[in-house]
DSSP file (Angstrom, degrees, kcal/mol; ACC not computed):
  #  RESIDUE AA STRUCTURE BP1 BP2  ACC     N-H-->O    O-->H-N    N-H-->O    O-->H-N    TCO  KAPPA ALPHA  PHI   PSI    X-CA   Y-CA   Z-CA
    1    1 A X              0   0    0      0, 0.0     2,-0.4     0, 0.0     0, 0.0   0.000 360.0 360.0 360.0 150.5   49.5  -33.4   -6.5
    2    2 A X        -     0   0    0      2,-0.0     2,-0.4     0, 0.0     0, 0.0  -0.960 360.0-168.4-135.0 134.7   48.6  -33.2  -10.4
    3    3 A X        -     0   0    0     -2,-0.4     2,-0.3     2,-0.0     0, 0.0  -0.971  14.8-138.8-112.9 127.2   45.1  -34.8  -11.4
    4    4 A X        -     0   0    0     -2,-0.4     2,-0.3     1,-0.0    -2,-0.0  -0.792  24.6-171.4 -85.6 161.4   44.4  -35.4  -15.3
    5    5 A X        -     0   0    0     -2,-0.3     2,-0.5     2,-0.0    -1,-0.0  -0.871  19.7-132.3-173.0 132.2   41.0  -34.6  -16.4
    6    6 A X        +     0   0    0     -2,-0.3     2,-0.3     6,-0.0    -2,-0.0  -0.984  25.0 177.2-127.5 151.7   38.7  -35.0  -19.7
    7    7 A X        -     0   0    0     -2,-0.5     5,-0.1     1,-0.2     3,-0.0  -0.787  31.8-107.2-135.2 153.1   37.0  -32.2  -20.8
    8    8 A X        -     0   0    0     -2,-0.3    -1,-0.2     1,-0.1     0, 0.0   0.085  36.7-107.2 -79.8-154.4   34.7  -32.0  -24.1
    9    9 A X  S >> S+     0   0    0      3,-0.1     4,-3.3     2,-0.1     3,-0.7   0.712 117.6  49.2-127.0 -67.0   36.0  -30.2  -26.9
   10   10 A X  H 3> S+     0   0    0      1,-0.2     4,-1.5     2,-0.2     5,-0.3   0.926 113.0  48.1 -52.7 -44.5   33.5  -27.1  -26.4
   11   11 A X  H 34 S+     0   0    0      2,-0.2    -1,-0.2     1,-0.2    -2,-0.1   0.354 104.8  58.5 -75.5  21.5   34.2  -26.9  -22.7
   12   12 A X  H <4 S+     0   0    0     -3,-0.7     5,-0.3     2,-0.1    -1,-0.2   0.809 107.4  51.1-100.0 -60.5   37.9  -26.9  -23.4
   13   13 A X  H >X S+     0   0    0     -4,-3.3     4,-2.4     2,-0.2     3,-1.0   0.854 103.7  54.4 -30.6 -57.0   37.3  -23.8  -25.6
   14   14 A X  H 3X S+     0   0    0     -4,-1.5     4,-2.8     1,-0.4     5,-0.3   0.925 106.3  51.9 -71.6 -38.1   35.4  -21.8  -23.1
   15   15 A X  H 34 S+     0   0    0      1,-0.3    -1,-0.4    -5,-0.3    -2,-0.2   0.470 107.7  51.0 -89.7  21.0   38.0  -22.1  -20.6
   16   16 A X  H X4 S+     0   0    0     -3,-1.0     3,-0.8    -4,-0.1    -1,-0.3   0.430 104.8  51.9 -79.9 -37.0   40.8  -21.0  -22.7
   17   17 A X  H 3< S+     0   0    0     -4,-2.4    -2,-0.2    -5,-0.3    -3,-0.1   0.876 112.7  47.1 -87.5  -7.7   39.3  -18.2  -23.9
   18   18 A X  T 3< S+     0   0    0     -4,-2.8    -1,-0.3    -5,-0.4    -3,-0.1   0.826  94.0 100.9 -67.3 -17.2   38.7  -17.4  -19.9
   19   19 A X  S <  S-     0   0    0     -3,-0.8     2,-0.2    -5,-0.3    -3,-0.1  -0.284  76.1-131.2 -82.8 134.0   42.7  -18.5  -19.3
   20   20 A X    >   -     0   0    0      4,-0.2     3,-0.7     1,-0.1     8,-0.1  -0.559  23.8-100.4 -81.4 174.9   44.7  -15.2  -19.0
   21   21 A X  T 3  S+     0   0    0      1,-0.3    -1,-0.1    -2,-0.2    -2,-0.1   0.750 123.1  23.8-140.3 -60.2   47.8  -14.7  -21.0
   22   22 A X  T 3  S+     0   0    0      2,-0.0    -1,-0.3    -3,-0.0     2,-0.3  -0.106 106.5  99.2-119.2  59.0   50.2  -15.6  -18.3
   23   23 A X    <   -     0   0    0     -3,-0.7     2,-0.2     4,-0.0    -4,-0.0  -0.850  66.1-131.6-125.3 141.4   47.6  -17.8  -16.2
   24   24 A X    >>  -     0   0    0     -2,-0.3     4,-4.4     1,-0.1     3,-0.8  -0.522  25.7-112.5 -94.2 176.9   47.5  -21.5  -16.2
   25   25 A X  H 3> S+     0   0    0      1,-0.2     4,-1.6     2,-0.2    -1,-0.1   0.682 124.6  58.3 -78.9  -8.6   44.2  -23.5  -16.7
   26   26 A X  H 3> S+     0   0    0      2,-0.2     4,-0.8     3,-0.2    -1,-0.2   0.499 111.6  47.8 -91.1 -13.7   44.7  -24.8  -12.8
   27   27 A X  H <> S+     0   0    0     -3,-0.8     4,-3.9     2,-0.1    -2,-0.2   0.814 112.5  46.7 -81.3 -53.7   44.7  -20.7  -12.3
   28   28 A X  H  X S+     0   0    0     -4,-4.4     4,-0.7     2,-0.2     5,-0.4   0.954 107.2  51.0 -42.7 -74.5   41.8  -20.4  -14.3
   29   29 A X  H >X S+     0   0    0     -4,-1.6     3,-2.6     1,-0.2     4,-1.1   0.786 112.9  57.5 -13.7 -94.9   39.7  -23.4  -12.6
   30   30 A X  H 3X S+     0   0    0     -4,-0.8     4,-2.3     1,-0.3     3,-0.2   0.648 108.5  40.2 -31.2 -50.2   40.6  -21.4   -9.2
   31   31 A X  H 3< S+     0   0    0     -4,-3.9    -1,-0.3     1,-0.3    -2,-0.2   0.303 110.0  53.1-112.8  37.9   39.2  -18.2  -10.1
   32   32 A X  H <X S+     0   0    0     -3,-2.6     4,-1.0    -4,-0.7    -1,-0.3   0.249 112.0  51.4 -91.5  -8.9   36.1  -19.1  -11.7
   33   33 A X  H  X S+     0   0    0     -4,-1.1     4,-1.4    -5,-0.4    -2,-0.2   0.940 112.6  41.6 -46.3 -64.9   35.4  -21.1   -8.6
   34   34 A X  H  X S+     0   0    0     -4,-2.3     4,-2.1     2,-0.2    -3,-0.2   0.765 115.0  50.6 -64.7 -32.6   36.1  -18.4   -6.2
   35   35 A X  H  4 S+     0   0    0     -5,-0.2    -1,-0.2     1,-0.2    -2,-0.1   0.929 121.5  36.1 -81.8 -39.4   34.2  -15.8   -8.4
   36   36 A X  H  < S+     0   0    0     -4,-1.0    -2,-0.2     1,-0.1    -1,-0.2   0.998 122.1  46.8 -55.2 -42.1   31.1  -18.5   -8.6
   37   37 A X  H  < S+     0   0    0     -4,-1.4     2,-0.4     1,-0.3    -3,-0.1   0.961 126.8  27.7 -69.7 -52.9   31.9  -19.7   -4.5
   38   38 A X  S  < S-     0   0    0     -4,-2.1    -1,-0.3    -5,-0.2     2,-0.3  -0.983  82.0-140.2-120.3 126.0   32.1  -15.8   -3.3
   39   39 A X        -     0   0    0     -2,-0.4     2,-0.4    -3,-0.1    -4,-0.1  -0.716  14.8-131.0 -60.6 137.8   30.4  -13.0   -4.9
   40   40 A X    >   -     0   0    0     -2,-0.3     3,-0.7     1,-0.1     4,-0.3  -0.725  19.5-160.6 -79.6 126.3   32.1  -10.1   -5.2
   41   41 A X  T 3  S+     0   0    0     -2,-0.4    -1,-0.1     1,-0.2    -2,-0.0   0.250  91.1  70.6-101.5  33.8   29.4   -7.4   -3.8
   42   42 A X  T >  S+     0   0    0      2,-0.1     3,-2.5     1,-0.1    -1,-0.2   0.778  86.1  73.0 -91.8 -26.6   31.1   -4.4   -5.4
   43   43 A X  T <  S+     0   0    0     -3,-0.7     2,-0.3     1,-0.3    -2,-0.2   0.855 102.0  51.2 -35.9 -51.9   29.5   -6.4   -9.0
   44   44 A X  T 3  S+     0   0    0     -4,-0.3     2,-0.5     2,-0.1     3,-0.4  -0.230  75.2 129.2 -96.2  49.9   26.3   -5.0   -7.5
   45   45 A X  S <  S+     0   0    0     -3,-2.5    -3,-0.1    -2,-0.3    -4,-0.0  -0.837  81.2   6.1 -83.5 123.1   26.9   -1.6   -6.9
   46   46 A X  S    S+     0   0    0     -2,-0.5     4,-0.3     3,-0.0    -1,-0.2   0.805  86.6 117.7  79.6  25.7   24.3    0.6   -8.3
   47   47 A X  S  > S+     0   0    0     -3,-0.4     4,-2.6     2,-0.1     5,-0.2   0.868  72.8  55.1-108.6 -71.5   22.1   -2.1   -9.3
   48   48 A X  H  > S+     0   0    0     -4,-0.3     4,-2.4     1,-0.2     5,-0.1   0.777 107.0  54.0 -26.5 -62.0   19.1   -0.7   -6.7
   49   49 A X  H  > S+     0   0    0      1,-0.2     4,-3.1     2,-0.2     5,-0.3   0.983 110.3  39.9 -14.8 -89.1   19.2    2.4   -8.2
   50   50 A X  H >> S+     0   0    0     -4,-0.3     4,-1.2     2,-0.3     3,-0.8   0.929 111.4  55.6 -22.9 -75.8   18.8    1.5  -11.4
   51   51 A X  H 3X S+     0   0    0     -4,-2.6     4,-3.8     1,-0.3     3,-0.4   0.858 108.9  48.4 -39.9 -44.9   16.2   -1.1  -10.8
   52   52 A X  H 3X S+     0   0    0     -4,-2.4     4,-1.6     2,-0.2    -1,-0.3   0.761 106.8  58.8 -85.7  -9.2   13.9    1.5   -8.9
   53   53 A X  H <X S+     0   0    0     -4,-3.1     4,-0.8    -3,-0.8    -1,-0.2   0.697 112.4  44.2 -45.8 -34.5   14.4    4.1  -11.9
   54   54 A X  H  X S+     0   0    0     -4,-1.2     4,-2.1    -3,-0.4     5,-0.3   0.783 108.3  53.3 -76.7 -36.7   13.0    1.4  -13.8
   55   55 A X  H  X S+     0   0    0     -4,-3.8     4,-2.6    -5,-0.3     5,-0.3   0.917 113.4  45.6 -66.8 -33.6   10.2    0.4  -11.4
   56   56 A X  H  X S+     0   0    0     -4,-1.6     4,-2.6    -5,-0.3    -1,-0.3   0.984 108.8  50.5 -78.2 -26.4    9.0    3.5  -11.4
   57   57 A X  H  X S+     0   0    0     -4,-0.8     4,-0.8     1,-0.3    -2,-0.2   0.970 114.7  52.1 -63.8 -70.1    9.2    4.4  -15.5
   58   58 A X  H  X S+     0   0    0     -4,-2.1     4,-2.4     1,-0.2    -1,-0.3   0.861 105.3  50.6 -25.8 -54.6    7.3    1.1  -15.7
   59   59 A X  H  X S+     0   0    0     -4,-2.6     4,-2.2    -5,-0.3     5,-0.3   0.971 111.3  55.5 -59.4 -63.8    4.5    2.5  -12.9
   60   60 A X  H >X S+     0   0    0     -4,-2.6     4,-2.3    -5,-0.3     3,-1.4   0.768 106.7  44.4 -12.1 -86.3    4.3    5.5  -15.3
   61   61 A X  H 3X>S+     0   0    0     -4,-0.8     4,-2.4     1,-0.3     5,-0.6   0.931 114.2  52.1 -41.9 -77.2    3.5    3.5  -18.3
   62   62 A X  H 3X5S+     0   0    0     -4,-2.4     4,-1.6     2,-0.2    -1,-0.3   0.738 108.1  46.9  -8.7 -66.3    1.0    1.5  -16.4
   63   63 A X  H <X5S+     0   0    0     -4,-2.2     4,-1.1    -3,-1.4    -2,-0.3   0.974 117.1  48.4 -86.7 -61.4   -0.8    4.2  -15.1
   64   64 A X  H  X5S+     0   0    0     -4,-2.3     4,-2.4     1,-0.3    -1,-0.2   0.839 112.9  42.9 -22.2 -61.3   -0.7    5.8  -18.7
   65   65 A X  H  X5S+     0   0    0     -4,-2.4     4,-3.2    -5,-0.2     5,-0.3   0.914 111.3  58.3 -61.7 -52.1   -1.8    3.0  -20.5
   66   66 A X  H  X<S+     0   0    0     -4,-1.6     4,-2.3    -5,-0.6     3,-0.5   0.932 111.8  42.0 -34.5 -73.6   -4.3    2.6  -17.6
   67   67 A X  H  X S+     0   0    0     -4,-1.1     4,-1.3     1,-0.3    -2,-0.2   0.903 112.9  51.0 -26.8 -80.8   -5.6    6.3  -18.5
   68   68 A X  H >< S+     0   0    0     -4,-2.4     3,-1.9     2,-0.2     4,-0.4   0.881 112.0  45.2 -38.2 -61.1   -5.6    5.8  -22.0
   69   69 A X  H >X S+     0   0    0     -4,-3.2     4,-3.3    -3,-0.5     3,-1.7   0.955 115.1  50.0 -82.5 -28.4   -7.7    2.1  -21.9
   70   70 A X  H 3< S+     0   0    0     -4,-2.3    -1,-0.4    -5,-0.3     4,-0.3   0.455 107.3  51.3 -84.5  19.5  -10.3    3.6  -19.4
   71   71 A X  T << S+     0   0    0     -3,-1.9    -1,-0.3    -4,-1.3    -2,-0.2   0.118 113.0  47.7-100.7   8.1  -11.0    6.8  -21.4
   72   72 A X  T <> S+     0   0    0     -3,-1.7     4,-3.0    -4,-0.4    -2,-0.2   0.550 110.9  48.2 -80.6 -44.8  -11.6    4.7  -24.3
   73   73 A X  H  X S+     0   0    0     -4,-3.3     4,-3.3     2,-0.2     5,-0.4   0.920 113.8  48.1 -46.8 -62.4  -13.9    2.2  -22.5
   74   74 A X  H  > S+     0   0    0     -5,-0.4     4,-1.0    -4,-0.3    -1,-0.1   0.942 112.0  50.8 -67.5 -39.1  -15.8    5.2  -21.0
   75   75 A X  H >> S+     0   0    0      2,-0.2     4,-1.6     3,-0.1     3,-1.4   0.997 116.1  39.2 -21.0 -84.2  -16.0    6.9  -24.8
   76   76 A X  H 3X S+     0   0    0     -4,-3.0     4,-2.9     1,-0.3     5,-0.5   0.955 111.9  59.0 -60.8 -37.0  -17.4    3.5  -26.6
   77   77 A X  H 3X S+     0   0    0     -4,-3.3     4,-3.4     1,-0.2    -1,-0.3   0.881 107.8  48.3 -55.7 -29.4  -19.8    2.8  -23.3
   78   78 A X  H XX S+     0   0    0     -3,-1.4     4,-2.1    -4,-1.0     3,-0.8   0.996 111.3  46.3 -72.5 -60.4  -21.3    6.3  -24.1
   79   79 A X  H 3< S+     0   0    0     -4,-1.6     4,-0.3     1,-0.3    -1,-0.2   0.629 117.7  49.0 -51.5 -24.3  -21.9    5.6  -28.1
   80   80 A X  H 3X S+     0   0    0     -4,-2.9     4,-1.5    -5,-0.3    -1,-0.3   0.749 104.8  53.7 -77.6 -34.6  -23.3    2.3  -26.9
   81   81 A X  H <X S+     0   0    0     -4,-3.4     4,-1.3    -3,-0.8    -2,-0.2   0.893 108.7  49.5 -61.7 -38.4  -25.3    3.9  -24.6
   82   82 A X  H  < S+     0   0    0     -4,-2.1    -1,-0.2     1,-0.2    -2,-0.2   0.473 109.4  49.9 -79.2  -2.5  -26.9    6.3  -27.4
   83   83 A X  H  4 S+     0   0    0     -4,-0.3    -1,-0.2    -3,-0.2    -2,-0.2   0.511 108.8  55.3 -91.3 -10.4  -27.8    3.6  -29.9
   84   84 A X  H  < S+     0   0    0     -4,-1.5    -2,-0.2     2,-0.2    -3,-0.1   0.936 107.6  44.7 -66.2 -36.1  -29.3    1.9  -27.2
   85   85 A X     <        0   0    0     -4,-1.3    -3,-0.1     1,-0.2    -1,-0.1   0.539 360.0 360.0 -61.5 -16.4  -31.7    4.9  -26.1
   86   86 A X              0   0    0     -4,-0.1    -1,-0.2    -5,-0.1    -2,-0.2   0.669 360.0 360.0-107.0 360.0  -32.3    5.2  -29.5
């Protein structure tokens, strides 16, 4: 069974430049359905990794940045504390 279809101009575009070279646009449709419908889980291989490489650089930075604002804090509170005594 053949259905016709209107498409907008732009989205007419995008799926061509998705169409393979010797794929029709009724191939195309199909397997950007199926990649949306079913993920492929090999796409997220190594993703975990990664992520917790990051989480931790981040906790780094934090705790740095931590360091750093309360050893500045504890600095001015002291220089405030001696023009108050004085």
């Amino acid at each position: 069974m053949v259905k016709t279809l209107t498409i907008m101009d732009d989205a007419y575009e995008m799926l061509k430049q998705r169409k393979g070279k010797d794929e029709s646009f009724s191939d195309t449709i199909r397997r950007i359905c199926q990649q949306r419908a079913q993920p492929n889980l090999s796409q997220f291989a190594g993703i975990l990794p990664m992520a917790n490489e990051r989480a931790a650089e981040f906790h780094r930075s934090a705790k740095e940045t931590r360091r750093q604002i309360n050893k500045a804090f504890e600095k001015r509170r002291k220089e405030l504390e001696k023009q108050w005594r004085a």
